[in-house]
Backbone as JSON Lines, residues from 0, in Angstrom:
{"i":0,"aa":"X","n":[101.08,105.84,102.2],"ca":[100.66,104.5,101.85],"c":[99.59,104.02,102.81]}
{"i":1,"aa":"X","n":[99.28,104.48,104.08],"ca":[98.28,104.05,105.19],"c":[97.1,105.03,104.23]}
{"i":2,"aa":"X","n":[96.98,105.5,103.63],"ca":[95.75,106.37,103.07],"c":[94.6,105.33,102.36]}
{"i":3,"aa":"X","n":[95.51,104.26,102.14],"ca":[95.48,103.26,101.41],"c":[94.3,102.66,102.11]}
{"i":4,"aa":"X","n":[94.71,102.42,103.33],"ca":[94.04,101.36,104.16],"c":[92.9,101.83,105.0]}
{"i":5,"aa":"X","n":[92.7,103.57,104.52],"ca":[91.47,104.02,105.62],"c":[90.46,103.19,105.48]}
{"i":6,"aa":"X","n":[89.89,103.02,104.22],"ca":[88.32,102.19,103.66],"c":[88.06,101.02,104.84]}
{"i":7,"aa":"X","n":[89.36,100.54,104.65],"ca":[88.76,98.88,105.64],"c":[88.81,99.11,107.26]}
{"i":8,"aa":"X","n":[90.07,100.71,107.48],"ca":[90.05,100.55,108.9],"c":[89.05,100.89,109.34]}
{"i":9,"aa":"X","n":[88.52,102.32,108.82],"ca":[87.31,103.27,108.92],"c":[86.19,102.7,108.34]}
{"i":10,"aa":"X","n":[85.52,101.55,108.17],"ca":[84.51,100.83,107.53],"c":[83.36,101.39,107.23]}
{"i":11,"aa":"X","n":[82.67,101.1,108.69],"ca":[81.19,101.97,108.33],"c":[81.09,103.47,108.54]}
{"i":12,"aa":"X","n":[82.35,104.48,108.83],"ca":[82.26,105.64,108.2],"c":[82.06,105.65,106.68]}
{"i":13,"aa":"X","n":[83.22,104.78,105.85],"ca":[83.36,104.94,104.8],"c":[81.94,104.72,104.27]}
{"i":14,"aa":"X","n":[81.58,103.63,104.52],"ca":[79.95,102.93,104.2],"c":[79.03,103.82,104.16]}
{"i":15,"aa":"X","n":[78.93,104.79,105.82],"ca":[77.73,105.49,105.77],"c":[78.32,106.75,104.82]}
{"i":16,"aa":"X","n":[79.25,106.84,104.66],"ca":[79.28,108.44,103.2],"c":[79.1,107.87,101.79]}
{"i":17,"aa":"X","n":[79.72,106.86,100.98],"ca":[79.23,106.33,100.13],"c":[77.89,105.81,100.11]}
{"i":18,"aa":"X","n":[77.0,104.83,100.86],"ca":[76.26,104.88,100.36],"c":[76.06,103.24,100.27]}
{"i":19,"aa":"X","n":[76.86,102.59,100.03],"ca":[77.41,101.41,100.01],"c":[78.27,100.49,100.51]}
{"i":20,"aa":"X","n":[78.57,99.1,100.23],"ca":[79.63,98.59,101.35],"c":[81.16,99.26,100.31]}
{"i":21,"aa":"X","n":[82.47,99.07,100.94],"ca":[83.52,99.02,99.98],"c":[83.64,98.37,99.57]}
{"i":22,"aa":"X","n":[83.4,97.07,99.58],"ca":[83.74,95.56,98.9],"c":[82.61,95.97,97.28]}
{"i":23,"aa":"X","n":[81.57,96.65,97.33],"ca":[81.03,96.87,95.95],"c":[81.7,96.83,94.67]}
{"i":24,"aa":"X","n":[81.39,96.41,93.56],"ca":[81.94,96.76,92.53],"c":[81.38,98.14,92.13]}
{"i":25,"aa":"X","n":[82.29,98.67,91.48],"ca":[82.27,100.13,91.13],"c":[82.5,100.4,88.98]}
{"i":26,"aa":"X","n":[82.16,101.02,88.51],"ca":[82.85,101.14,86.92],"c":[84.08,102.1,87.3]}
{"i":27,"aa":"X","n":[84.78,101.19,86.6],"ca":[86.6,101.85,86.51],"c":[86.88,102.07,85.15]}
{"i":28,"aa":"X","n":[86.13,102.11,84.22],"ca":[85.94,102.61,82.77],"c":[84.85,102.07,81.81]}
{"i":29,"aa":"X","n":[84.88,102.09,80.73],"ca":[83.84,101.53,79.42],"c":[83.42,100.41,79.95]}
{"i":30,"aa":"X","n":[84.43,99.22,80.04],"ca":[83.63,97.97,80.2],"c":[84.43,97.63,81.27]}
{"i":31,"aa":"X","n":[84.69,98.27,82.48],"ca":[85.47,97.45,83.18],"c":[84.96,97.62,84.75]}
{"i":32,"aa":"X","n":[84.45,96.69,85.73],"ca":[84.13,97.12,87.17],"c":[85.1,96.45,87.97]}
{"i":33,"aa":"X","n":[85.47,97.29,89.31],"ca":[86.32,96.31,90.05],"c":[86.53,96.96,91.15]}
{"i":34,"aa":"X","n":[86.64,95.9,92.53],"ca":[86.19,96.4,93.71],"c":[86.47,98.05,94.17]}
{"i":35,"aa":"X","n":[85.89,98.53,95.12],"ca":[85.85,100.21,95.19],"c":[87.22,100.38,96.17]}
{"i":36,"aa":"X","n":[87.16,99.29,97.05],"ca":[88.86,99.65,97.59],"c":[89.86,99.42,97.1]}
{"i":37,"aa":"X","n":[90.03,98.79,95.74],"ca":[90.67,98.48,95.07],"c":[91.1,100.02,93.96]}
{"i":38,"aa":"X","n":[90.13,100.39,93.85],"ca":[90.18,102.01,92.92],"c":[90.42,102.84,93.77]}
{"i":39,"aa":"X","n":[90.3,102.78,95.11],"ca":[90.79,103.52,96.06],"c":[92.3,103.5,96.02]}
{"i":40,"aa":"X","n":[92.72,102.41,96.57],"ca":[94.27,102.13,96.44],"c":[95.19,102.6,95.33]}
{"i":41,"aa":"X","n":[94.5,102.61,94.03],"ca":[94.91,103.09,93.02],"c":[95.04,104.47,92.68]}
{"i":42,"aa":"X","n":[93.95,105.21,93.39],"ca":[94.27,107.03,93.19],"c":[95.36,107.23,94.79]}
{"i":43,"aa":"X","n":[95.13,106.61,95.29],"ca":[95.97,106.87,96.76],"c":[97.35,106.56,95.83]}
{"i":44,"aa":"X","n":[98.18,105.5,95.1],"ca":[98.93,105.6,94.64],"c":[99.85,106.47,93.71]}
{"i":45,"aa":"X","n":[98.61,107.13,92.66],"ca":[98.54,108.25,91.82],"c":[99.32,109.73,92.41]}
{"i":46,"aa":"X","n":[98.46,109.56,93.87],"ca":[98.63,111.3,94.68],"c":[100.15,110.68,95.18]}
{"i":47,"aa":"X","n":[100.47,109.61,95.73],"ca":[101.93,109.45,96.29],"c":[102.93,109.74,94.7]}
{"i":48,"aa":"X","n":[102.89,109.38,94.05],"ca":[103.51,109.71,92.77],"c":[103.61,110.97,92.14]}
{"i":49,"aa":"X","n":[102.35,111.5,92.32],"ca":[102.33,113.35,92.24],"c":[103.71,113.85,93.2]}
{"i":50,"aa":"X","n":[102.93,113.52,94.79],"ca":[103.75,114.2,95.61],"c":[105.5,113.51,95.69]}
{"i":51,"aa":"X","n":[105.57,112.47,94.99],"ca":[107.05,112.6,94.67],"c":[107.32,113.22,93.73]}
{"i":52,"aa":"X","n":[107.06,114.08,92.72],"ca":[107.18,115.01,91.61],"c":[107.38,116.23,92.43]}
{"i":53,"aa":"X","n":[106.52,116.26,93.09],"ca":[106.32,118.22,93.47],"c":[107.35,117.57,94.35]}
{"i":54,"aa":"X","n":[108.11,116.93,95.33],"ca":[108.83,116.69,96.2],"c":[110.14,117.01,95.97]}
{"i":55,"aa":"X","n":[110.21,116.81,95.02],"ca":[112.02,116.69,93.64],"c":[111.98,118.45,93.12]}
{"i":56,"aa":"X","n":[110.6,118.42,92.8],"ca":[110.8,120.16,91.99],"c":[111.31,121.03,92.9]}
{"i":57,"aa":"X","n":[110.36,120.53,94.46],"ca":[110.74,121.36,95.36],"c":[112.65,121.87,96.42]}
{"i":58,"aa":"X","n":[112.77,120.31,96.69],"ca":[114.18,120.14,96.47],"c":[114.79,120.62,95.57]}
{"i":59,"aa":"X","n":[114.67,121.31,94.27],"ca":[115.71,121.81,93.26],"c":[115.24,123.18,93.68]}
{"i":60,"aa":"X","n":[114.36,123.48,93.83],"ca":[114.15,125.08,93.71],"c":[114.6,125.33,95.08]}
{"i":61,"aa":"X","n":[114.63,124.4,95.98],"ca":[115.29,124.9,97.57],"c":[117.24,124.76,97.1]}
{"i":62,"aa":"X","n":[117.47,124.27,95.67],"ca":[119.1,123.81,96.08],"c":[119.63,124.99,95.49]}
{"i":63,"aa":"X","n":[118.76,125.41,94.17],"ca":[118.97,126.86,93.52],"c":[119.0,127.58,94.8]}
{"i":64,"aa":"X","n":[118.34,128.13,95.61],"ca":[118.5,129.14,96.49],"c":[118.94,128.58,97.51]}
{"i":65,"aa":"X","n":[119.95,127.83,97.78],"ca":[121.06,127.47,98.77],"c":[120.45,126.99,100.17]}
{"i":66,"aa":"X","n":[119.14,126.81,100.18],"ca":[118.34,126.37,101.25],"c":[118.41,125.19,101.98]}
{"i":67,"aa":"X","n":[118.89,124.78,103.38],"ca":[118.99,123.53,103.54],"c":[119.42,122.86,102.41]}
{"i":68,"aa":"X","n":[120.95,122.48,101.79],"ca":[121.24,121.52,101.47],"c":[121.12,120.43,101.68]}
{"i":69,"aa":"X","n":[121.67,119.96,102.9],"ca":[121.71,118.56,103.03],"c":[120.32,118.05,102.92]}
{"i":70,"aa":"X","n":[119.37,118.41,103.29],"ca":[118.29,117.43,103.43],"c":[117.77,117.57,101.99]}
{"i":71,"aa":"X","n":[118.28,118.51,101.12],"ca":[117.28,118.69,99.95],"c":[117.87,117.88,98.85]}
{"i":72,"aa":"X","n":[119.86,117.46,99.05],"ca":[120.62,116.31,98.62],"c":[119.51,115.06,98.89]}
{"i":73,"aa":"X","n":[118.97,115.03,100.09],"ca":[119.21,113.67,100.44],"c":[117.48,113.16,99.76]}
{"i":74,"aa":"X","n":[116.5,114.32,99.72],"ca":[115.1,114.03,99.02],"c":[115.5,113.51,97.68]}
{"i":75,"aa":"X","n":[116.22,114.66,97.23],"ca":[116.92,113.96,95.23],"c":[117.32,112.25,95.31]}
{"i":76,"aa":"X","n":[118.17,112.42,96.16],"ca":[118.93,110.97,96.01],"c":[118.14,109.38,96.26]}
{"i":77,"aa":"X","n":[117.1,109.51,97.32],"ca":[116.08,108.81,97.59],"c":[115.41,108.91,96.48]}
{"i":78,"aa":"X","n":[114.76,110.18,95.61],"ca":[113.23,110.18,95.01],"c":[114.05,109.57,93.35]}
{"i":79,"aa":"X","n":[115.09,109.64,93.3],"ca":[115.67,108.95,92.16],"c":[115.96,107.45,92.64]}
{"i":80,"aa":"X","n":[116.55,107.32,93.83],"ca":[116.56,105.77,94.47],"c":[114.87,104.98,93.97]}
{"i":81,"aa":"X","n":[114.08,105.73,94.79],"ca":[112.44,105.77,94.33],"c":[112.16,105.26,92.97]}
{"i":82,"aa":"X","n":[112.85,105.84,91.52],"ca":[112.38,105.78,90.85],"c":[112.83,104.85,90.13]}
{"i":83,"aa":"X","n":[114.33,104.58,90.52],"ca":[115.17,103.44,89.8],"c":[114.27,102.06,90.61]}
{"i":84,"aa":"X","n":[113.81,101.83,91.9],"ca":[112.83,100.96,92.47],"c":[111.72,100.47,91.52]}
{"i":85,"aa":"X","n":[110.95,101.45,91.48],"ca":[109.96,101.56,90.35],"c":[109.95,100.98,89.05]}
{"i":86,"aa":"X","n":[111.08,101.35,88.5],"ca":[111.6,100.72,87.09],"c":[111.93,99.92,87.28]}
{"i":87,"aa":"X","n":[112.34,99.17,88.46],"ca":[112.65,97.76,88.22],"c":[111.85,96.48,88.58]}
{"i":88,"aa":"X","n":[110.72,97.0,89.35],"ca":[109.64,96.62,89.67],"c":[108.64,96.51,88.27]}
{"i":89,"aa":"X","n":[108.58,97.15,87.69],"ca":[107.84,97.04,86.37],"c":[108.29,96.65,85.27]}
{"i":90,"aa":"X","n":[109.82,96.23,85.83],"ca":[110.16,96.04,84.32],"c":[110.23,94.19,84.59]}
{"i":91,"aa":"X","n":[110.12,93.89,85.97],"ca":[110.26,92.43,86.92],"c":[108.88,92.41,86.3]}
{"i":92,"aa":"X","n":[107.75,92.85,86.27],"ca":[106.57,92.68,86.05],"c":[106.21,92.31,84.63]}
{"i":93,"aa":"X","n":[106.45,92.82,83.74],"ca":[106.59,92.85,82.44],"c":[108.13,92.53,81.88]}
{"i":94,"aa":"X","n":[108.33,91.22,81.98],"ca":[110.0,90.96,81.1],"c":[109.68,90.9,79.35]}
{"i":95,"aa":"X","n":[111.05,91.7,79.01],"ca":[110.61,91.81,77.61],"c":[111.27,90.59,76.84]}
């Protein structure tokens, strides 16, 4: 989640490789622009969501081969804790 926050800590690195400030608007599709640290934050979110996927697969394929249990119990039980979080966060967001 700090991956999040390189753009503003790291400023004018970020600046001098883009090209631009981060505060720029950027296209985020057909008709839509919106700030570049803002689309940042959003694929930084994406890859944390990946790597809780491969995190869970990995934990099962370590529980099949009897590998460190306990800690590979305790990734499952969190990355489902994780996900029941998630769902309830979006579902707080959107009431039907």
């Amino acid at each position: 989640m700090a991956a999040s926050e390189f753009p503003v800590a790291f400023q004018k690195s970020f600046e001098r490789y883009l090209g631009h400030s981060i505060y720029d608007m950027v296209s985020a599709g057909a008709s839509m622009e919106e700030s570049w640290v803002l689309l940042w934050g959003e694929r930084c979110g994406t890859i944390f969501d990946f790597m809780i996927i491969g995190s869970v697969i990995w934990a099962i394929v370590n529980l099949i081969r009897r590998n460190s249990v306990g800690s590979n119990v305790l990734t499952l039980l969190f990355s489902v804790a994780w996900f029941f979080v998630y769902v309830w966060a979006s579902m707080a967001l959107f009431p039907l």
